[in-house]
C-alpha positions as CSV (number, residue, x, y, z in Angstrom):
1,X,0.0,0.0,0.0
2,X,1.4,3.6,-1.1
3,X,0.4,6.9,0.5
4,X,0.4,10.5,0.1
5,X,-2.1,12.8,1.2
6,X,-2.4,17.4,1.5
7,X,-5.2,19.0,0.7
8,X,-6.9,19.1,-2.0
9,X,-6.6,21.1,-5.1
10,X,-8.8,24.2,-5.9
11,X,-10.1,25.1,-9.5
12,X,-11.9,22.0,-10.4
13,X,-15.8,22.7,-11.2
14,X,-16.3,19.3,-9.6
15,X,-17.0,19.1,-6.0
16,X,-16.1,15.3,-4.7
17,X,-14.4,16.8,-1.2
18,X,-15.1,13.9,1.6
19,X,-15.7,11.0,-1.2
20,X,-13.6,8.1,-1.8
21,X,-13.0,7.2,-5.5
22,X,-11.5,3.9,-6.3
23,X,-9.5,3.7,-10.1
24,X,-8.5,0.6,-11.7
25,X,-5.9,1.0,-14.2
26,X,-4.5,4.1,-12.5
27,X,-0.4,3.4,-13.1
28,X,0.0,5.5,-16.2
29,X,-2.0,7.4,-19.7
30,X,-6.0,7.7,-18.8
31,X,-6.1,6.0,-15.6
32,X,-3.6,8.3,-13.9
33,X,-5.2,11.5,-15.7
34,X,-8.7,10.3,-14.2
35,X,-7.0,9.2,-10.6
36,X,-5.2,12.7,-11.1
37,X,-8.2,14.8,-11.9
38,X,-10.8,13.2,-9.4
39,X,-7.9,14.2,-6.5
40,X,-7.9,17.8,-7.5
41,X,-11.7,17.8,-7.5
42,X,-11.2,16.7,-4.2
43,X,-12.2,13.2,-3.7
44,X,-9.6,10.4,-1.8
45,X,-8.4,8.6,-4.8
46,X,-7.6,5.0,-4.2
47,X,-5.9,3.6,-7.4
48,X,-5.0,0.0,-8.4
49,X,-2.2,-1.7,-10.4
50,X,-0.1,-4.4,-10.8
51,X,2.4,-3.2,-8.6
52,X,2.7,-0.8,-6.4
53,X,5.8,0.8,-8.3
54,X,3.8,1.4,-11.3
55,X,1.4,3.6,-9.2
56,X,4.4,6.2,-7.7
57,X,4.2,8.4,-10.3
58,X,0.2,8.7,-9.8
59,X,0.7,9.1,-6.4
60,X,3.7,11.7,-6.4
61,X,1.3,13.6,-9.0
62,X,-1.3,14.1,-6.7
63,X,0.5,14.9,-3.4
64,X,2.4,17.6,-5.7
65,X,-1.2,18.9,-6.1
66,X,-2.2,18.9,-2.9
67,X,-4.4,15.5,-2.8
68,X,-5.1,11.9,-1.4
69,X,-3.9,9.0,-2.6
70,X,-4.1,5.6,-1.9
71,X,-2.0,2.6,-4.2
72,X,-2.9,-0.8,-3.9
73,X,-1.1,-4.0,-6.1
74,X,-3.8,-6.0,-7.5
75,X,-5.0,-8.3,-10.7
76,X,-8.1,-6.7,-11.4
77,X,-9.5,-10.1,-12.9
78,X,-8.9,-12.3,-10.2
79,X,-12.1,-12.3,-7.5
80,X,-10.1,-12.7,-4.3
81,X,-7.4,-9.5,-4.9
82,X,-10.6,-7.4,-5.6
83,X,-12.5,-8.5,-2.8
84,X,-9.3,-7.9,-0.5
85,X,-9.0,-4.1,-1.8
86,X,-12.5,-3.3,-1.6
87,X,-12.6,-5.0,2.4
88,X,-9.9,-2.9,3.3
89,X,-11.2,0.1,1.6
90,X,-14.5,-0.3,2.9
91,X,-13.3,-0.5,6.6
92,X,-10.5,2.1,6.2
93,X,-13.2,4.9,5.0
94,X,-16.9,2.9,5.1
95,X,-17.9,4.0,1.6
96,X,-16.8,3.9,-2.2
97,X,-18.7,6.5,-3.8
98,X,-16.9,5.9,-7.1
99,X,-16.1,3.3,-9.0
100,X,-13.9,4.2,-12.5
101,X,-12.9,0.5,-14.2
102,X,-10.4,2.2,-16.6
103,X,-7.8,-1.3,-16.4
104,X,-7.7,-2.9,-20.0
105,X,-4.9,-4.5,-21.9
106,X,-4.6,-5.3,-25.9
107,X,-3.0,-8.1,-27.8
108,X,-4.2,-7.4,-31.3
109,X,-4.2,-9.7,-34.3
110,X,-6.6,-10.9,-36.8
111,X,-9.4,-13.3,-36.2
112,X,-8.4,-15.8,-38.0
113,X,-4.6,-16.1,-36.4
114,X,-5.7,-15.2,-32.8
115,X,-5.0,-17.5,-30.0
116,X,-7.4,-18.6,-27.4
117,X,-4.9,-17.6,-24.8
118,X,-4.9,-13.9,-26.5
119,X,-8.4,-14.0,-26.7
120,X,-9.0,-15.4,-23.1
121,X,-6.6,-12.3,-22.0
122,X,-8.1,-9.5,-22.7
123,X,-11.3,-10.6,-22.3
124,X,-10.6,-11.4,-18.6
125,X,-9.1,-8.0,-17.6
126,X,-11.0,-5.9,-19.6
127,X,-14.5,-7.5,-19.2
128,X,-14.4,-10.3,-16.5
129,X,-12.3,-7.3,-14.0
130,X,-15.2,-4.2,-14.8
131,X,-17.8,-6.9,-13.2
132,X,-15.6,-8.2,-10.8
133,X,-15.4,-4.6,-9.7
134,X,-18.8,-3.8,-10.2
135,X,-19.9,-6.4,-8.3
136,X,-17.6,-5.6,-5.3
137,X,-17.9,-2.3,-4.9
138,X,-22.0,-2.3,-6.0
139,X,-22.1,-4.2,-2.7
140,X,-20.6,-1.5,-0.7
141,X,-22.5,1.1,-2.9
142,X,-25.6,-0.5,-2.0
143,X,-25.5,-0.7,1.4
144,X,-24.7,3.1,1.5
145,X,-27.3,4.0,-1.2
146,X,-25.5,6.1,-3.5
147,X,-22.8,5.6,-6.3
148,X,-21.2,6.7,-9.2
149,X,-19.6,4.2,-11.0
150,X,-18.2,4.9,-14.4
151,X,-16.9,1.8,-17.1
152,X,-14.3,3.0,-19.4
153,X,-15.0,1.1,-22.9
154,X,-14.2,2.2,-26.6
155,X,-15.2,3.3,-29.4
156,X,-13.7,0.0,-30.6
157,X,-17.1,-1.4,-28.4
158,X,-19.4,0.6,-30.6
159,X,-18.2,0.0,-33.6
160,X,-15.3,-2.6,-33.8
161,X,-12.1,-2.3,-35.6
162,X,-10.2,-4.9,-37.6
163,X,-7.4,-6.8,-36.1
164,X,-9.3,-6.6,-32.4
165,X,-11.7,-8.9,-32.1
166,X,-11.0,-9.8,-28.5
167,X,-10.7,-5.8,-27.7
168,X,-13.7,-5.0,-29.4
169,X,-15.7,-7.7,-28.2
170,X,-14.6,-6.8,-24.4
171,X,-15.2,-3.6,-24.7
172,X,-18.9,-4.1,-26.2
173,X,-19.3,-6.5,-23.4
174,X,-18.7,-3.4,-20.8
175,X,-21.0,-1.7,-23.0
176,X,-24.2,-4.0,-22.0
177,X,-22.9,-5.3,-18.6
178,X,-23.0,-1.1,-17.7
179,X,-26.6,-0.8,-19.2
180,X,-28.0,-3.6,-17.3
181,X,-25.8,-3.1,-14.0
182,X,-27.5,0.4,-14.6
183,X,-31.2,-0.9,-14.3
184,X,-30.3,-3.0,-11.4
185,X,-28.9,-0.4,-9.1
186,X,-30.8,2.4,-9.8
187,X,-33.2,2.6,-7.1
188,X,-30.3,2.6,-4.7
189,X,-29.0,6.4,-5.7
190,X,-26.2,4.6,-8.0
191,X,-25.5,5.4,-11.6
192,X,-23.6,3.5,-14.4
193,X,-22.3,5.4,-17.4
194,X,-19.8,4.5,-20.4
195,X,-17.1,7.1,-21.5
196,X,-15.6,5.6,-24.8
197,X,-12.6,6.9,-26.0
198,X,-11.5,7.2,-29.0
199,X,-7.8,7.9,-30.2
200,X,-6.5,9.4,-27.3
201,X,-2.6,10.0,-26.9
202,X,-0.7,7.7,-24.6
203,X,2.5,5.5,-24.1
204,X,0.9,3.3,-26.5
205,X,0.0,5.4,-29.5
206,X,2.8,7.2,-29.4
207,X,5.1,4.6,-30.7
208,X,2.8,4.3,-34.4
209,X,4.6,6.5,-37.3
210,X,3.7,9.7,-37.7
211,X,2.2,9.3,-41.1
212,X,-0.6,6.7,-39.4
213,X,-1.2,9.4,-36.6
214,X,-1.8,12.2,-39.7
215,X,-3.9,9.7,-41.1
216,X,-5.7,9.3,-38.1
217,X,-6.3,12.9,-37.5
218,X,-7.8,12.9,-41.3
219,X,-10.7,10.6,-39.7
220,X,-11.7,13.0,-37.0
221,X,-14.0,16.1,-37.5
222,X,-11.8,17.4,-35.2
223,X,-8.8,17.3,-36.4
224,X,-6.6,16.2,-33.4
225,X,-5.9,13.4,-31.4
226,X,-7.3,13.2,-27.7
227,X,-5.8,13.6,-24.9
228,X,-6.0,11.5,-21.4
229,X,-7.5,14.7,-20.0
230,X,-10.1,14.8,-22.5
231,X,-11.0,11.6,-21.0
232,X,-10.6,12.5,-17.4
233,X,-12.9,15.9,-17.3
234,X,-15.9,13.7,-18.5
235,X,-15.2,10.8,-15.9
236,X,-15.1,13.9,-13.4
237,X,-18.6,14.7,-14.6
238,X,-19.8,11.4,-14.1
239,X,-18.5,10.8,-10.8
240,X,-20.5,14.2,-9.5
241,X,-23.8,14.7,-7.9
242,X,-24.5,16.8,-11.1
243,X,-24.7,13.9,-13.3
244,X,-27.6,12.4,-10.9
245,X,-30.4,11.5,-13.3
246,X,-27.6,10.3,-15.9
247,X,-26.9,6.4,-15.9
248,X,-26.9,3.8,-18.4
249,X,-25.9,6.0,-21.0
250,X,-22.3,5.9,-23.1
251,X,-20.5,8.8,-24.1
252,X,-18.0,8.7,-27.1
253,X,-14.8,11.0,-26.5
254,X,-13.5,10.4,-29.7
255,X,-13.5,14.1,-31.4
256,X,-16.6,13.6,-33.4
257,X,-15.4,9.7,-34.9
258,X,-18.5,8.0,-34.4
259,X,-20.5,10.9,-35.5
């Protein structure tokens, strides 16, 4: 377990002071911007990884803004690591108001050549971990009658793209695990939204050529590539009391790709 804690940020338009957020994912690219943003909007940011190294730089962020923040090591797709994060977190600060399952992992390849192993893979972190999660923290949601949990997906889920079949499929499975989840704990206060990105900049797409990033930028009305802070204002959203009579719903962040 890593720790650093201050006060919290001022500025944000977002007012989460006194709730506990809980971020899967949150070592590096969107998850840290999200674990990042939902610190300076004032909330106690508990964020999980595979180890607890991966998470220092998330946590030396926040402190040097002035927030709380909590690392745990974890495999967000096995039952018994999630159910130990969300005991402890539940008796270190009694509730979870939000939930943000942002953990995924790729391992691209066409259809035809993919392995079961690949395909079991991603699947697991990406769709068996958001309802490990869901499940978990719903619990601890339920008992305290409100919650905000938000599923990161893609706009891979809405519309697929060649080469990811496992991705896409996953992330169209978080799509309709969201909008039932949704139904089901609505009368307890909690809401379940979707943010889908689209081609946001990270570790990842920074490696591809700069002549696939132009071309990329040629598919988008807006004419630019996202940023992990595109993605993190909307999750802040989400995660308010503003958002209240929002849930079930999924919002592309994509720069106008799906329009």
């Amino acid at each position: 377990m890593a720790e650093a804690s201050g006060s919290p940020a001022t500025g944000c338009l977002v007012d989460l002071k006194g709730q506990t957020a809980l971020v899967t994912g949150a070592s590096r690219g969107i998850g840290r911007a999200i674990a990042v943003k939902l610190a300076a909007c004032g909330a106690k940011v508990v964020g999980v990884a595979r180890t607890l190294e991966g998470l220092q730089g998330t946590a030396d962020a926040i402190k040097a803004a002035g927030g709380e923040f909590e690392g745990f090591a974890a495999d967000v797709a096995k039952a018994e690591d999630v159910k130990r994060v969300v005991d402890e977190v539940e008796a270190k600060y009694q509730k979870i108001h939000v939930l943000v399952n942002n953990a995924g992992v790729t391992r691209d390849g066409l259809m035809l050549r993919m392995e079961d192993e690949a395909w079991d893979d991603v699947i697991d972190v990406n769709l068996k971990g958001t309802f490990l999660w869901c499940r978990a923290v719903g619990a601890v949601m339920m008992r305290g009658r409100y919650g905000r949990i938000i599923n990161i997906s893609s706009v891979s889920g809405i519309r697929g793209n060649p080469g990811q079949a496992n991705y896409s499929a996953s992330k169209a499975g978080v799509i309709g695990l969201t909008q039932t989840i949704a139904r089901e704990l609505a009368s307890r206060g909690i809401t379940v939204n979707v943010v889908a990105p689209g081609f946001i900049t990270t570790d990842m797409t920074d490696v591809l050529p700069d002549k696939i990033k132009a071309e990329v930028k040629e598919r988008i009305p807006l004419k630019r590539l996202g940023a992990p802070e595109d993605i993190a204002e909307m999750v802040a959203f989400f995660a308010s009391p503003a958002s209240s009579y929002v849930t079930g719903q999924v919002i592309a962040v994509d720069g106008g790709m799906t329009v």
